[in-house]
SEPADO-870317 format. One line per 8 residues: their letters; for each residue x, y, z of N, C-alpha, C, O, CB. Coordinates in Angstrom, 1 decimal, decimal comma. Glycine has a CB too. Example, Ala and Ser with C-alpha at 12.3 -4.5 7.8 and 13.67 -1.06 7.14 Angstrom:
2
as = 13,2/-5,7/7,8/12,3/-4,5/7,8/13,2/-3,3/7,8/14,2/-3,3/8,5/11,3/-4,5/9,0; 12,8/-2,2/7,1/13,7/-1,1/7,1/12,9/0,0/7,9/13,4/1,1/8,0/14,1/-0,6/5,7 .
//
This chain:
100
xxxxxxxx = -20,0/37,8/-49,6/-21,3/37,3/-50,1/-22,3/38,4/-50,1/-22,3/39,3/-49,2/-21,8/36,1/-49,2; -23,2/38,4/-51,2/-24,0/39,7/-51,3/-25,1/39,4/-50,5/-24,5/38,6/-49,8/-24,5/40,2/-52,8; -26,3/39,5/-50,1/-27,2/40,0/-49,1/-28,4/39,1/-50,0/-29,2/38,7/-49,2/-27,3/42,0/-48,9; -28,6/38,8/-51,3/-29,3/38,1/-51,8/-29,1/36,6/-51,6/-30,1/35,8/-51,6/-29,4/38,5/-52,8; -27,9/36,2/-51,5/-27,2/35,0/-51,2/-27,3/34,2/-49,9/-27,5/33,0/-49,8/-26,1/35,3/-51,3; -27,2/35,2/-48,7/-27,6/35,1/-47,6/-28,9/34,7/-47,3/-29,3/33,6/-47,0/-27,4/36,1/-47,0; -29,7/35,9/-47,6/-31,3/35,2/-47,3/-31,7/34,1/-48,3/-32,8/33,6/-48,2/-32,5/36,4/-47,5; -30,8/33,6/-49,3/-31,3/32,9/-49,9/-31,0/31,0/-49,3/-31,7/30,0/-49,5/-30,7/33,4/-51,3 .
xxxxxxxx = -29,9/31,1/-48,5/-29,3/30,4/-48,0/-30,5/30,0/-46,5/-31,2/29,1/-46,0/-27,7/31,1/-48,0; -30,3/31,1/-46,2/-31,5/30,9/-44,6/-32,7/30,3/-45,0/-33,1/29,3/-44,5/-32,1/32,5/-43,8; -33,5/31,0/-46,0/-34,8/30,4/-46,6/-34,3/28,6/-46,8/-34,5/27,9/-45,9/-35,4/31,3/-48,4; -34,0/28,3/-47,5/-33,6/26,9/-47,6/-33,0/26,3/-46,4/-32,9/25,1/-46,5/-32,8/26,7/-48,6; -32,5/26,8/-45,2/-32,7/25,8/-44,0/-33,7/26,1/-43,4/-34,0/25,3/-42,4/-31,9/25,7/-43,0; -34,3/26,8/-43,7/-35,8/27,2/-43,2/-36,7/25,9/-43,1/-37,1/25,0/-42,3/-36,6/28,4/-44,4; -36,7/26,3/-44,6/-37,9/24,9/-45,2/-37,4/23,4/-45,4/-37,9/22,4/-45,9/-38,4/25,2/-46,9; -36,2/23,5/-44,7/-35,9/21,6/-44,7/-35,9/21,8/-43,7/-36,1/20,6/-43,3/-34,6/20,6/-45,2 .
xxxxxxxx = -35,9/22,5/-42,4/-36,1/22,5/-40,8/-37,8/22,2/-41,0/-38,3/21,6/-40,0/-35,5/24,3/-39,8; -38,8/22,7/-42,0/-39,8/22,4/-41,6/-40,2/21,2/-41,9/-41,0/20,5/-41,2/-40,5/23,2/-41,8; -39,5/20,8/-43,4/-40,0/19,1/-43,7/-39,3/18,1/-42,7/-39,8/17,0/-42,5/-39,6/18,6/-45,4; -38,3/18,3/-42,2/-37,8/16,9/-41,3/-39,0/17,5/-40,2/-39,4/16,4/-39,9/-35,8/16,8/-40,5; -39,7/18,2/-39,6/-40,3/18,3/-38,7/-41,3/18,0/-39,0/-41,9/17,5/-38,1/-40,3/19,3/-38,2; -42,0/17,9/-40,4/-43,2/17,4/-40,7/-43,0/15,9/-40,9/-44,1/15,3/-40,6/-43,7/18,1/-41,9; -42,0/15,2/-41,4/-41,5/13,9/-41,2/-41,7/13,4/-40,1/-42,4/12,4/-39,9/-40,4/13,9/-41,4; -41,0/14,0/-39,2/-40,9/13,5/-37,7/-42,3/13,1/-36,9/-42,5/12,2/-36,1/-40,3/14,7/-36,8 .
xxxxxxxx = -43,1/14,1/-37,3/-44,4/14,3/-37,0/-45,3/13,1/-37,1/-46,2/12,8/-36,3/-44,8/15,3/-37,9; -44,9/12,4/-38,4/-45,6/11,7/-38,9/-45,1/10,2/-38,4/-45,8/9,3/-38,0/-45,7/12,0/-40,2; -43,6/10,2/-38,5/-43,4/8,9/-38,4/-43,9/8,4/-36,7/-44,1/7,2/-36,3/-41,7/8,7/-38,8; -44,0/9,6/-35,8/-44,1/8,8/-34,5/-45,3/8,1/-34,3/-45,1/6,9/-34,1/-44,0/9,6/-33,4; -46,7/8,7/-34,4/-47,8/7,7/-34,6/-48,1/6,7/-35,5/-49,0/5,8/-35,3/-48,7/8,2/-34,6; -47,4/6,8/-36,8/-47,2/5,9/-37,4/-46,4/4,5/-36,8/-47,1/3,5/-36,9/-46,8/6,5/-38,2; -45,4/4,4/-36,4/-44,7/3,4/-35,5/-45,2/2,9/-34,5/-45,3/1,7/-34,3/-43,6/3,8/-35,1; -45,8/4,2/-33,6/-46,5/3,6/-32,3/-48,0/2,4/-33,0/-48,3/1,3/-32,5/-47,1/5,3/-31,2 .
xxxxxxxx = -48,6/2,8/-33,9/-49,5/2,0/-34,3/-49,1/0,5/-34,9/-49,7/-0,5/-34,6/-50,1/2,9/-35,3; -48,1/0,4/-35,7/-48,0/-0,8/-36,1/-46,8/-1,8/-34,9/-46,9/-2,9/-34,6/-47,5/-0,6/-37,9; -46,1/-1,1/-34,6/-45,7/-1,6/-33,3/-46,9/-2,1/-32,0/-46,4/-2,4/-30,9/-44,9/-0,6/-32,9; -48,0/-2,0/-32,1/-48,9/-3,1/-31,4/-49,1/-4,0/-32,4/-49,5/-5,2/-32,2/-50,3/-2,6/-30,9; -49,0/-3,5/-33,2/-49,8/-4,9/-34,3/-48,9/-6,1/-34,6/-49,1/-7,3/-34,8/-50,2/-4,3/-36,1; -47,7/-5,0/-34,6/-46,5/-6,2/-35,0/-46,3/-7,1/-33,8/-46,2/-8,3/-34,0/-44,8/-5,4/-35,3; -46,2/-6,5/-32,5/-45,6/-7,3/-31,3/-46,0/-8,2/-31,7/-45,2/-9,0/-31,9/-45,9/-7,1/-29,8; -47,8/-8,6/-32,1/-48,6/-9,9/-31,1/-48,3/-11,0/-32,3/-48,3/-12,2/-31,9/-50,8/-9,6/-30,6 .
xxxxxxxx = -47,9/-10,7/-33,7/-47,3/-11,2/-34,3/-45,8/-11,9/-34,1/-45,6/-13,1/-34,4/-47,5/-10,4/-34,9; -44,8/-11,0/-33,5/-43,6/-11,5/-33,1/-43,8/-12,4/-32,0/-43,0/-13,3/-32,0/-42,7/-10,4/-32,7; -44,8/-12,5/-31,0/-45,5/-13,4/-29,8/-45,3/-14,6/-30,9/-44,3/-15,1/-31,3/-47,2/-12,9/-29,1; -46,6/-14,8/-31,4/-46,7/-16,0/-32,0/-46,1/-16,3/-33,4/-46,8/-16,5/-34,4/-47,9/-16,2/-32,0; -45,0/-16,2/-33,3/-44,2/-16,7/-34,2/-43,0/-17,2/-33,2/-42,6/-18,3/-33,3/-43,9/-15,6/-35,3; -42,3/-16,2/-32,3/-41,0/-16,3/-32,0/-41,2/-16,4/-30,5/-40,3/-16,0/-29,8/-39,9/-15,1/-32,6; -42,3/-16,8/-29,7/-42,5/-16,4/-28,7/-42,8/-15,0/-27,5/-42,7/-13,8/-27,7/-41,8/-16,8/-28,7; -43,2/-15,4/-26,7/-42,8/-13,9/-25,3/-41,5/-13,5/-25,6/-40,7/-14,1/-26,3/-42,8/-14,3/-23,3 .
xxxxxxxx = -41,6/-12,2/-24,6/-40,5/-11,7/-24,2/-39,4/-12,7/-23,5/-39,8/-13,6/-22,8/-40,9/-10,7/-23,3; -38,2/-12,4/-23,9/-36,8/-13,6/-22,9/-36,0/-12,3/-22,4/-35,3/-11,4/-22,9/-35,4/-15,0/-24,2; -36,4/-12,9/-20,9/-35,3/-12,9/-20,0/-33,6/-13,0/-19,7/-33,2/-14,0/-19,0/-35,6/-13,4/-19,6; -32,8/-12,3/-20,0/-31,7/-13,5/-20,1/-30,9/-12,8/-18,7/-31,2/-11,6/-18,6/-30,5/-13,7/-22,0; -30,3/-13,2/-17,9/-29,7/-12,9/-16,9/-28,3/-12,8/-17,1/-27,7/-13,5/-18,0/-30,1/-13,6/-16,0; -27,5/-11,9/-16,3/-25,9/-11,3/-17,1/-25,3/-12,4/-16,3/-25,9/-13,1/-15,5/-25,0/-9,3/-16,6; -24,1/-12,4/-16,7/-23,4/-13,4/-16,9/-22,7/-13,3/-15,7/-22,5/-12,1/-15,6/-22,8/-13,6/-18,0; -22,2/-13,8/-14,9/-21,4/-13,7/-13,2/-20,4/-14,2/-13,3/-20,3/-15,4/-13,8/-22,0/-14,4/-11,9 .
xxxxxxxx = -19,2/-13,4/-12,8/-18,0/-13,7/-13,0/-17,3/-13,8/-11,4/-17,6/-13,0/-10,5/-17,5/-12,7/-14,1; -16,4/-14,9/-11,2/-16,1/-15,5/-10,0/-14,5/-15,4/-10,2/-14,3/-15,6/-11,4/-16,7/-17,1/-9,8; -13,5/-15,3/-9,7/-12,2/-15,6/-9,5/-12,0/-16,4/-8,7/-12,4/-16,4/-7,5/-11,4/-14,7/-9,3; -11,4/-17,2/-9,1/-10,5/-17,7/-7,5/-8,8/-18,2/-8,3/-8,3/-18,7/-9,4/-11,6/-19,6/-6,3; -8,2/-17,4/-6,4/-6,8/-17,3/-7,1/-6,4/-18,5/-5,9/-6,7/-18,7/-4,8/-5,9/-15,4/-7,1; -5,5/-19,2/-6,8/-4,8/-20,6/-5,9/-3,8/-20,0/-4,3/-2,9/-19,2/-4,2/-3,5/-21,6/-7,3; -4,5/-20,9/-3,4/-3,6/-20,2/-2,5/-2,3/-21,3/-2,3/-2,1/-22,3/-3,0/-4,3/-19,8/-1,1; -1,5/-20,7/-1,2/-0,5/-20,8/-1,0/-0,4/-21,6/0,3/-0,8/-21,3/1,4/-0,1/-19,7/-1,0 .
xxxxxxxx = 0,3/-23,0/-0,1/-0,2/-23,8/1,5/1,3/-24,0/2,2/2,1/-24,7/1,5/-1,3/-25,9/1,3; 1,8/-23,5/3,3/3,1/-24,1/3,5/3,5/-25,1/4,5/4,1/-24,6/5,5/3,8/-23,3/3,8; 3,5/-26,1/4,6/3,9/-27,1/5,1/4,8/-27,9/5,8/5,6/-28,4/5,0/3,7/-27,5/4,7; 5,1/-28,3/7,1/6,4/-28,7/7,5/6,4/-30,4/7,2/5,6/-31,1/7,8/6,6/-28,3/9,2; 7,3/-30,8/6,4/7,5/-32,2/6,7/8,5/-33,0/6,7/9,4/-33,0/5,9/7,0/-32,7/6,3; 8,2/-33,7/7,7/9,4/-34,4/8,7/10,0/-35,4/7,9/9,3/-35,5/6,9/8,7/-35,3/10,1; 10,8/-35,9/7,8/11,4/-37,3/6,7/11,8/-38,3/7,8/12,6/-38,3/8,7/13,0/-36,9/5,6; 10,5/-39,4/7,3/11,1/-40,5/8,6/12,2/-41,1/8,9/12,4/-41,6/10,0/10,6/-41,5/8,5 .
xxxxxxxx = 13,3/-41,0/7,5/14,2/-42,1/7,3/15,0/-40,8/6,9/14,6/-39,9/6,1/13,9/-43,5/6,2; 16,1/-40,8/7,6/17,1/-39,3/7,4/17,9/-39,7/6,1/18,1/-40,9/5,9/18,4/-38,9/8,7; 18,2/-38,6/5,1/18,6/-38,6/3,9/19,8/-38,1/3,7/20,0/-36,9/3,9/17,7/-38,1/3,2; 21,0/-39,2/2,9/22,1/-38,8/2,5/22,4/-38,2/1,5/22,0/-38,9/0,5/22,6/-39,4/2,6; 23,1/-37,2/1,1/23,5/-36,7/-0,8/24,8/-37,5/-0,5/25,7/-37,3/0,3/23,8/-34,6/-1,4; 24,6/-38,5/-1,6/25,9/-39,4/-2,0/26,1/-39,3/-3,1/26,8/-40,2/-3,5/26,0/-40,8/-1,9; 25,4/-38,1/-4,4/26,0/-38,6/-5,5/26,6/-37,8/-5,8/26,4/-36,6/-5,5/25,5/-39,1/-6,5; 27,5/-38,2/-6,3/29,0/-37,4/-7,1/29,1/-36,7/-8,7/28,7/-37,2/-9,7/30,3/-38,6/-7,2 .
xxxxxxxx = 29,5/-35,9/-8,6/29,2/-35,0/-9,8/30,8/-35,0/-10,8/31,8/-34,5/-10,3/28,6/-33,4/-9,1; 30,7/-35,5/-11,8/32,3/-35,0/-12,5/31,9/-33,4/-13,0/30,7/-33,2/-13,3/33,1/-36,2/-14,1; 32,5/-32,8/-13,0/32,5/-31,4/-13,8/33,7/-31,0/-14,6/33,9/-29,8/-14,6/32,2/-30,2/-12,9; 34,5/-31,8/-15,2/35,6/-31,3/-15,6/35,8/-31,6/-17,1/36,9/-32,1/-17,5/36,5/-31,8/-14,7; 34,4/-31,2/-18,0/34,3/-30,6/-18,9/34,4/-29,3/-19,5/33,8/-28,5/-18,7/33,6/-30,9/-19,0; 34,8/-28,8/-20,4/35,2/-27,4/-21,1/34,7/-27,5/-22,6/34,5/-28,3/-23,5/37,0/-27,1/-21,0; 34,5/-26,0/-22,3/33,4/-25,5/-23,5/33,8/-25,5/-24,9/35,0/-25,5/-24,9/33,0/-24,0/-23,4; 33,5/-25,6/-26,0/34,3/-25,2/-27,4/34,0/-24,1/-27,9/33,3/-24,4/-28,9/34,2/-26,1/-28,5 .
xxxxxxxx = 34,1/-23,0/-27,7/34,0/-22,0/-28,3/34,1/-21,6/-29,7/33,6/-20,5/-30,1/34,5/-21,5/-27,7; 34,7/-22,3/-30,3/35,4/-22,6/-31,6/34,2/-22,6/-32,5/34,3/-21,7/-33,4/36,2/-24,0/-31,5; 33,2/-23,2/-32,7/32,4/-24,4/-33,2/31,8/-22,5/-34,1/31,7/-21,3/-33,8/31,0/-26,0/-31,6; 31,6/-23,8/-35,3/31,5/-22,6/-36,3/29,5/-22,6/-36,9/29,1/-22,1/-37,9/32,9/-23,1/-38,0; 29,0/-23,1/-36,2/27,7/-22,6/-35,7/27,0/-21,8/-35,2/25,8/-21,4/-35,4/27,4/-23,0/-35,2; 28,2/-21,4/-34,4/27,9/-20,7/-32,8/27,1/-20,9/-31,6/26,7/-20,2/-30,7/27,4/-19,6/-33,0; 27,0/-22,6/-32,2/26,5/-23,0/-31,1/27,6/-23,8/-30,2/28,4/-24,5/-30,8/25,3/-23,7/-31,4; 27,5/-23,9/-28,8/28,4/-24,2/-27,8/28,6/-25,9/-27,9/27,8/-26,8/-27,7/27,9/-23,6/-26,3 .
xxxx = 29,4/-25,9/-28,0/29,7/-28,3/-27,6/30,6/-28,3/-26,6/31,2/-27,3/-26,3/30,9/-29,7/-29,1; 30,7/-29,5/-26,0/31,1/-29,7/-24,7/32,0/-31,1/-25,5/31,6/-31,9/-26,3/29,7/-30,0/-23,4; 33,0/-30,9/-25,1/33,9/-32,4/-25,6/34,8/-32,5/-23,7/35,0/-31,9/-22,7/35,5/-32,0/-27,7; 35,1/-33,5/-24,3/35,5/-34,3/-23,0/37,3/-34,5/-23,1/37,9/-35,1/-22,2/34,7/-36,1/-23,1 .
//
């Protein structure tokens, strides 16, 4: 890059470094001003200021109760089980049947 290019390049961030600064300049008392004017407006239309308080979060984890209990009336296992069913493997589904 030749040497005319350069300074030509710097001058132009030069002078947009000065207009956003002259921008800036302006917009702050500008805002601060109509931002009183606006609040008392936003008041009476939409109300005061609201409060809202954060939201509170609680766990509770179920406990665990273990308990002994007695059986008044003592208890027999009387029932009988057949098990002398077999699988079909066969079954062109591929799902399992039980035949007797």
């Amino acid at each position: 890059m030749s040497v005319w290019r350069l300074l030509a390049i710097a001058v132009l961030v030069v002078l947009a470094s000065v207009a956003w600064l002259i921008l800036g300049t302006s917009l702050v008392p500008r805002t601060g001003e109509f931002d009183s004017r606006l609040r008392e407006d936003v008041v009476r239309l939409g109300g005061g200021e609201y409060h809202q308080a954060a939201p509170a979060v609680r766990v509770e984890r179920p406990r665990q109760v273990t308990e002994q209990v007695t059986p008044s009336v003592p208890m027999q296992a009387t029932a009988r089980v057949n098990q002398d069913k077999a699988l079909d493997h066969d079954a062109r589904d591929g799902a399992l049947e039980a035949r007797s």
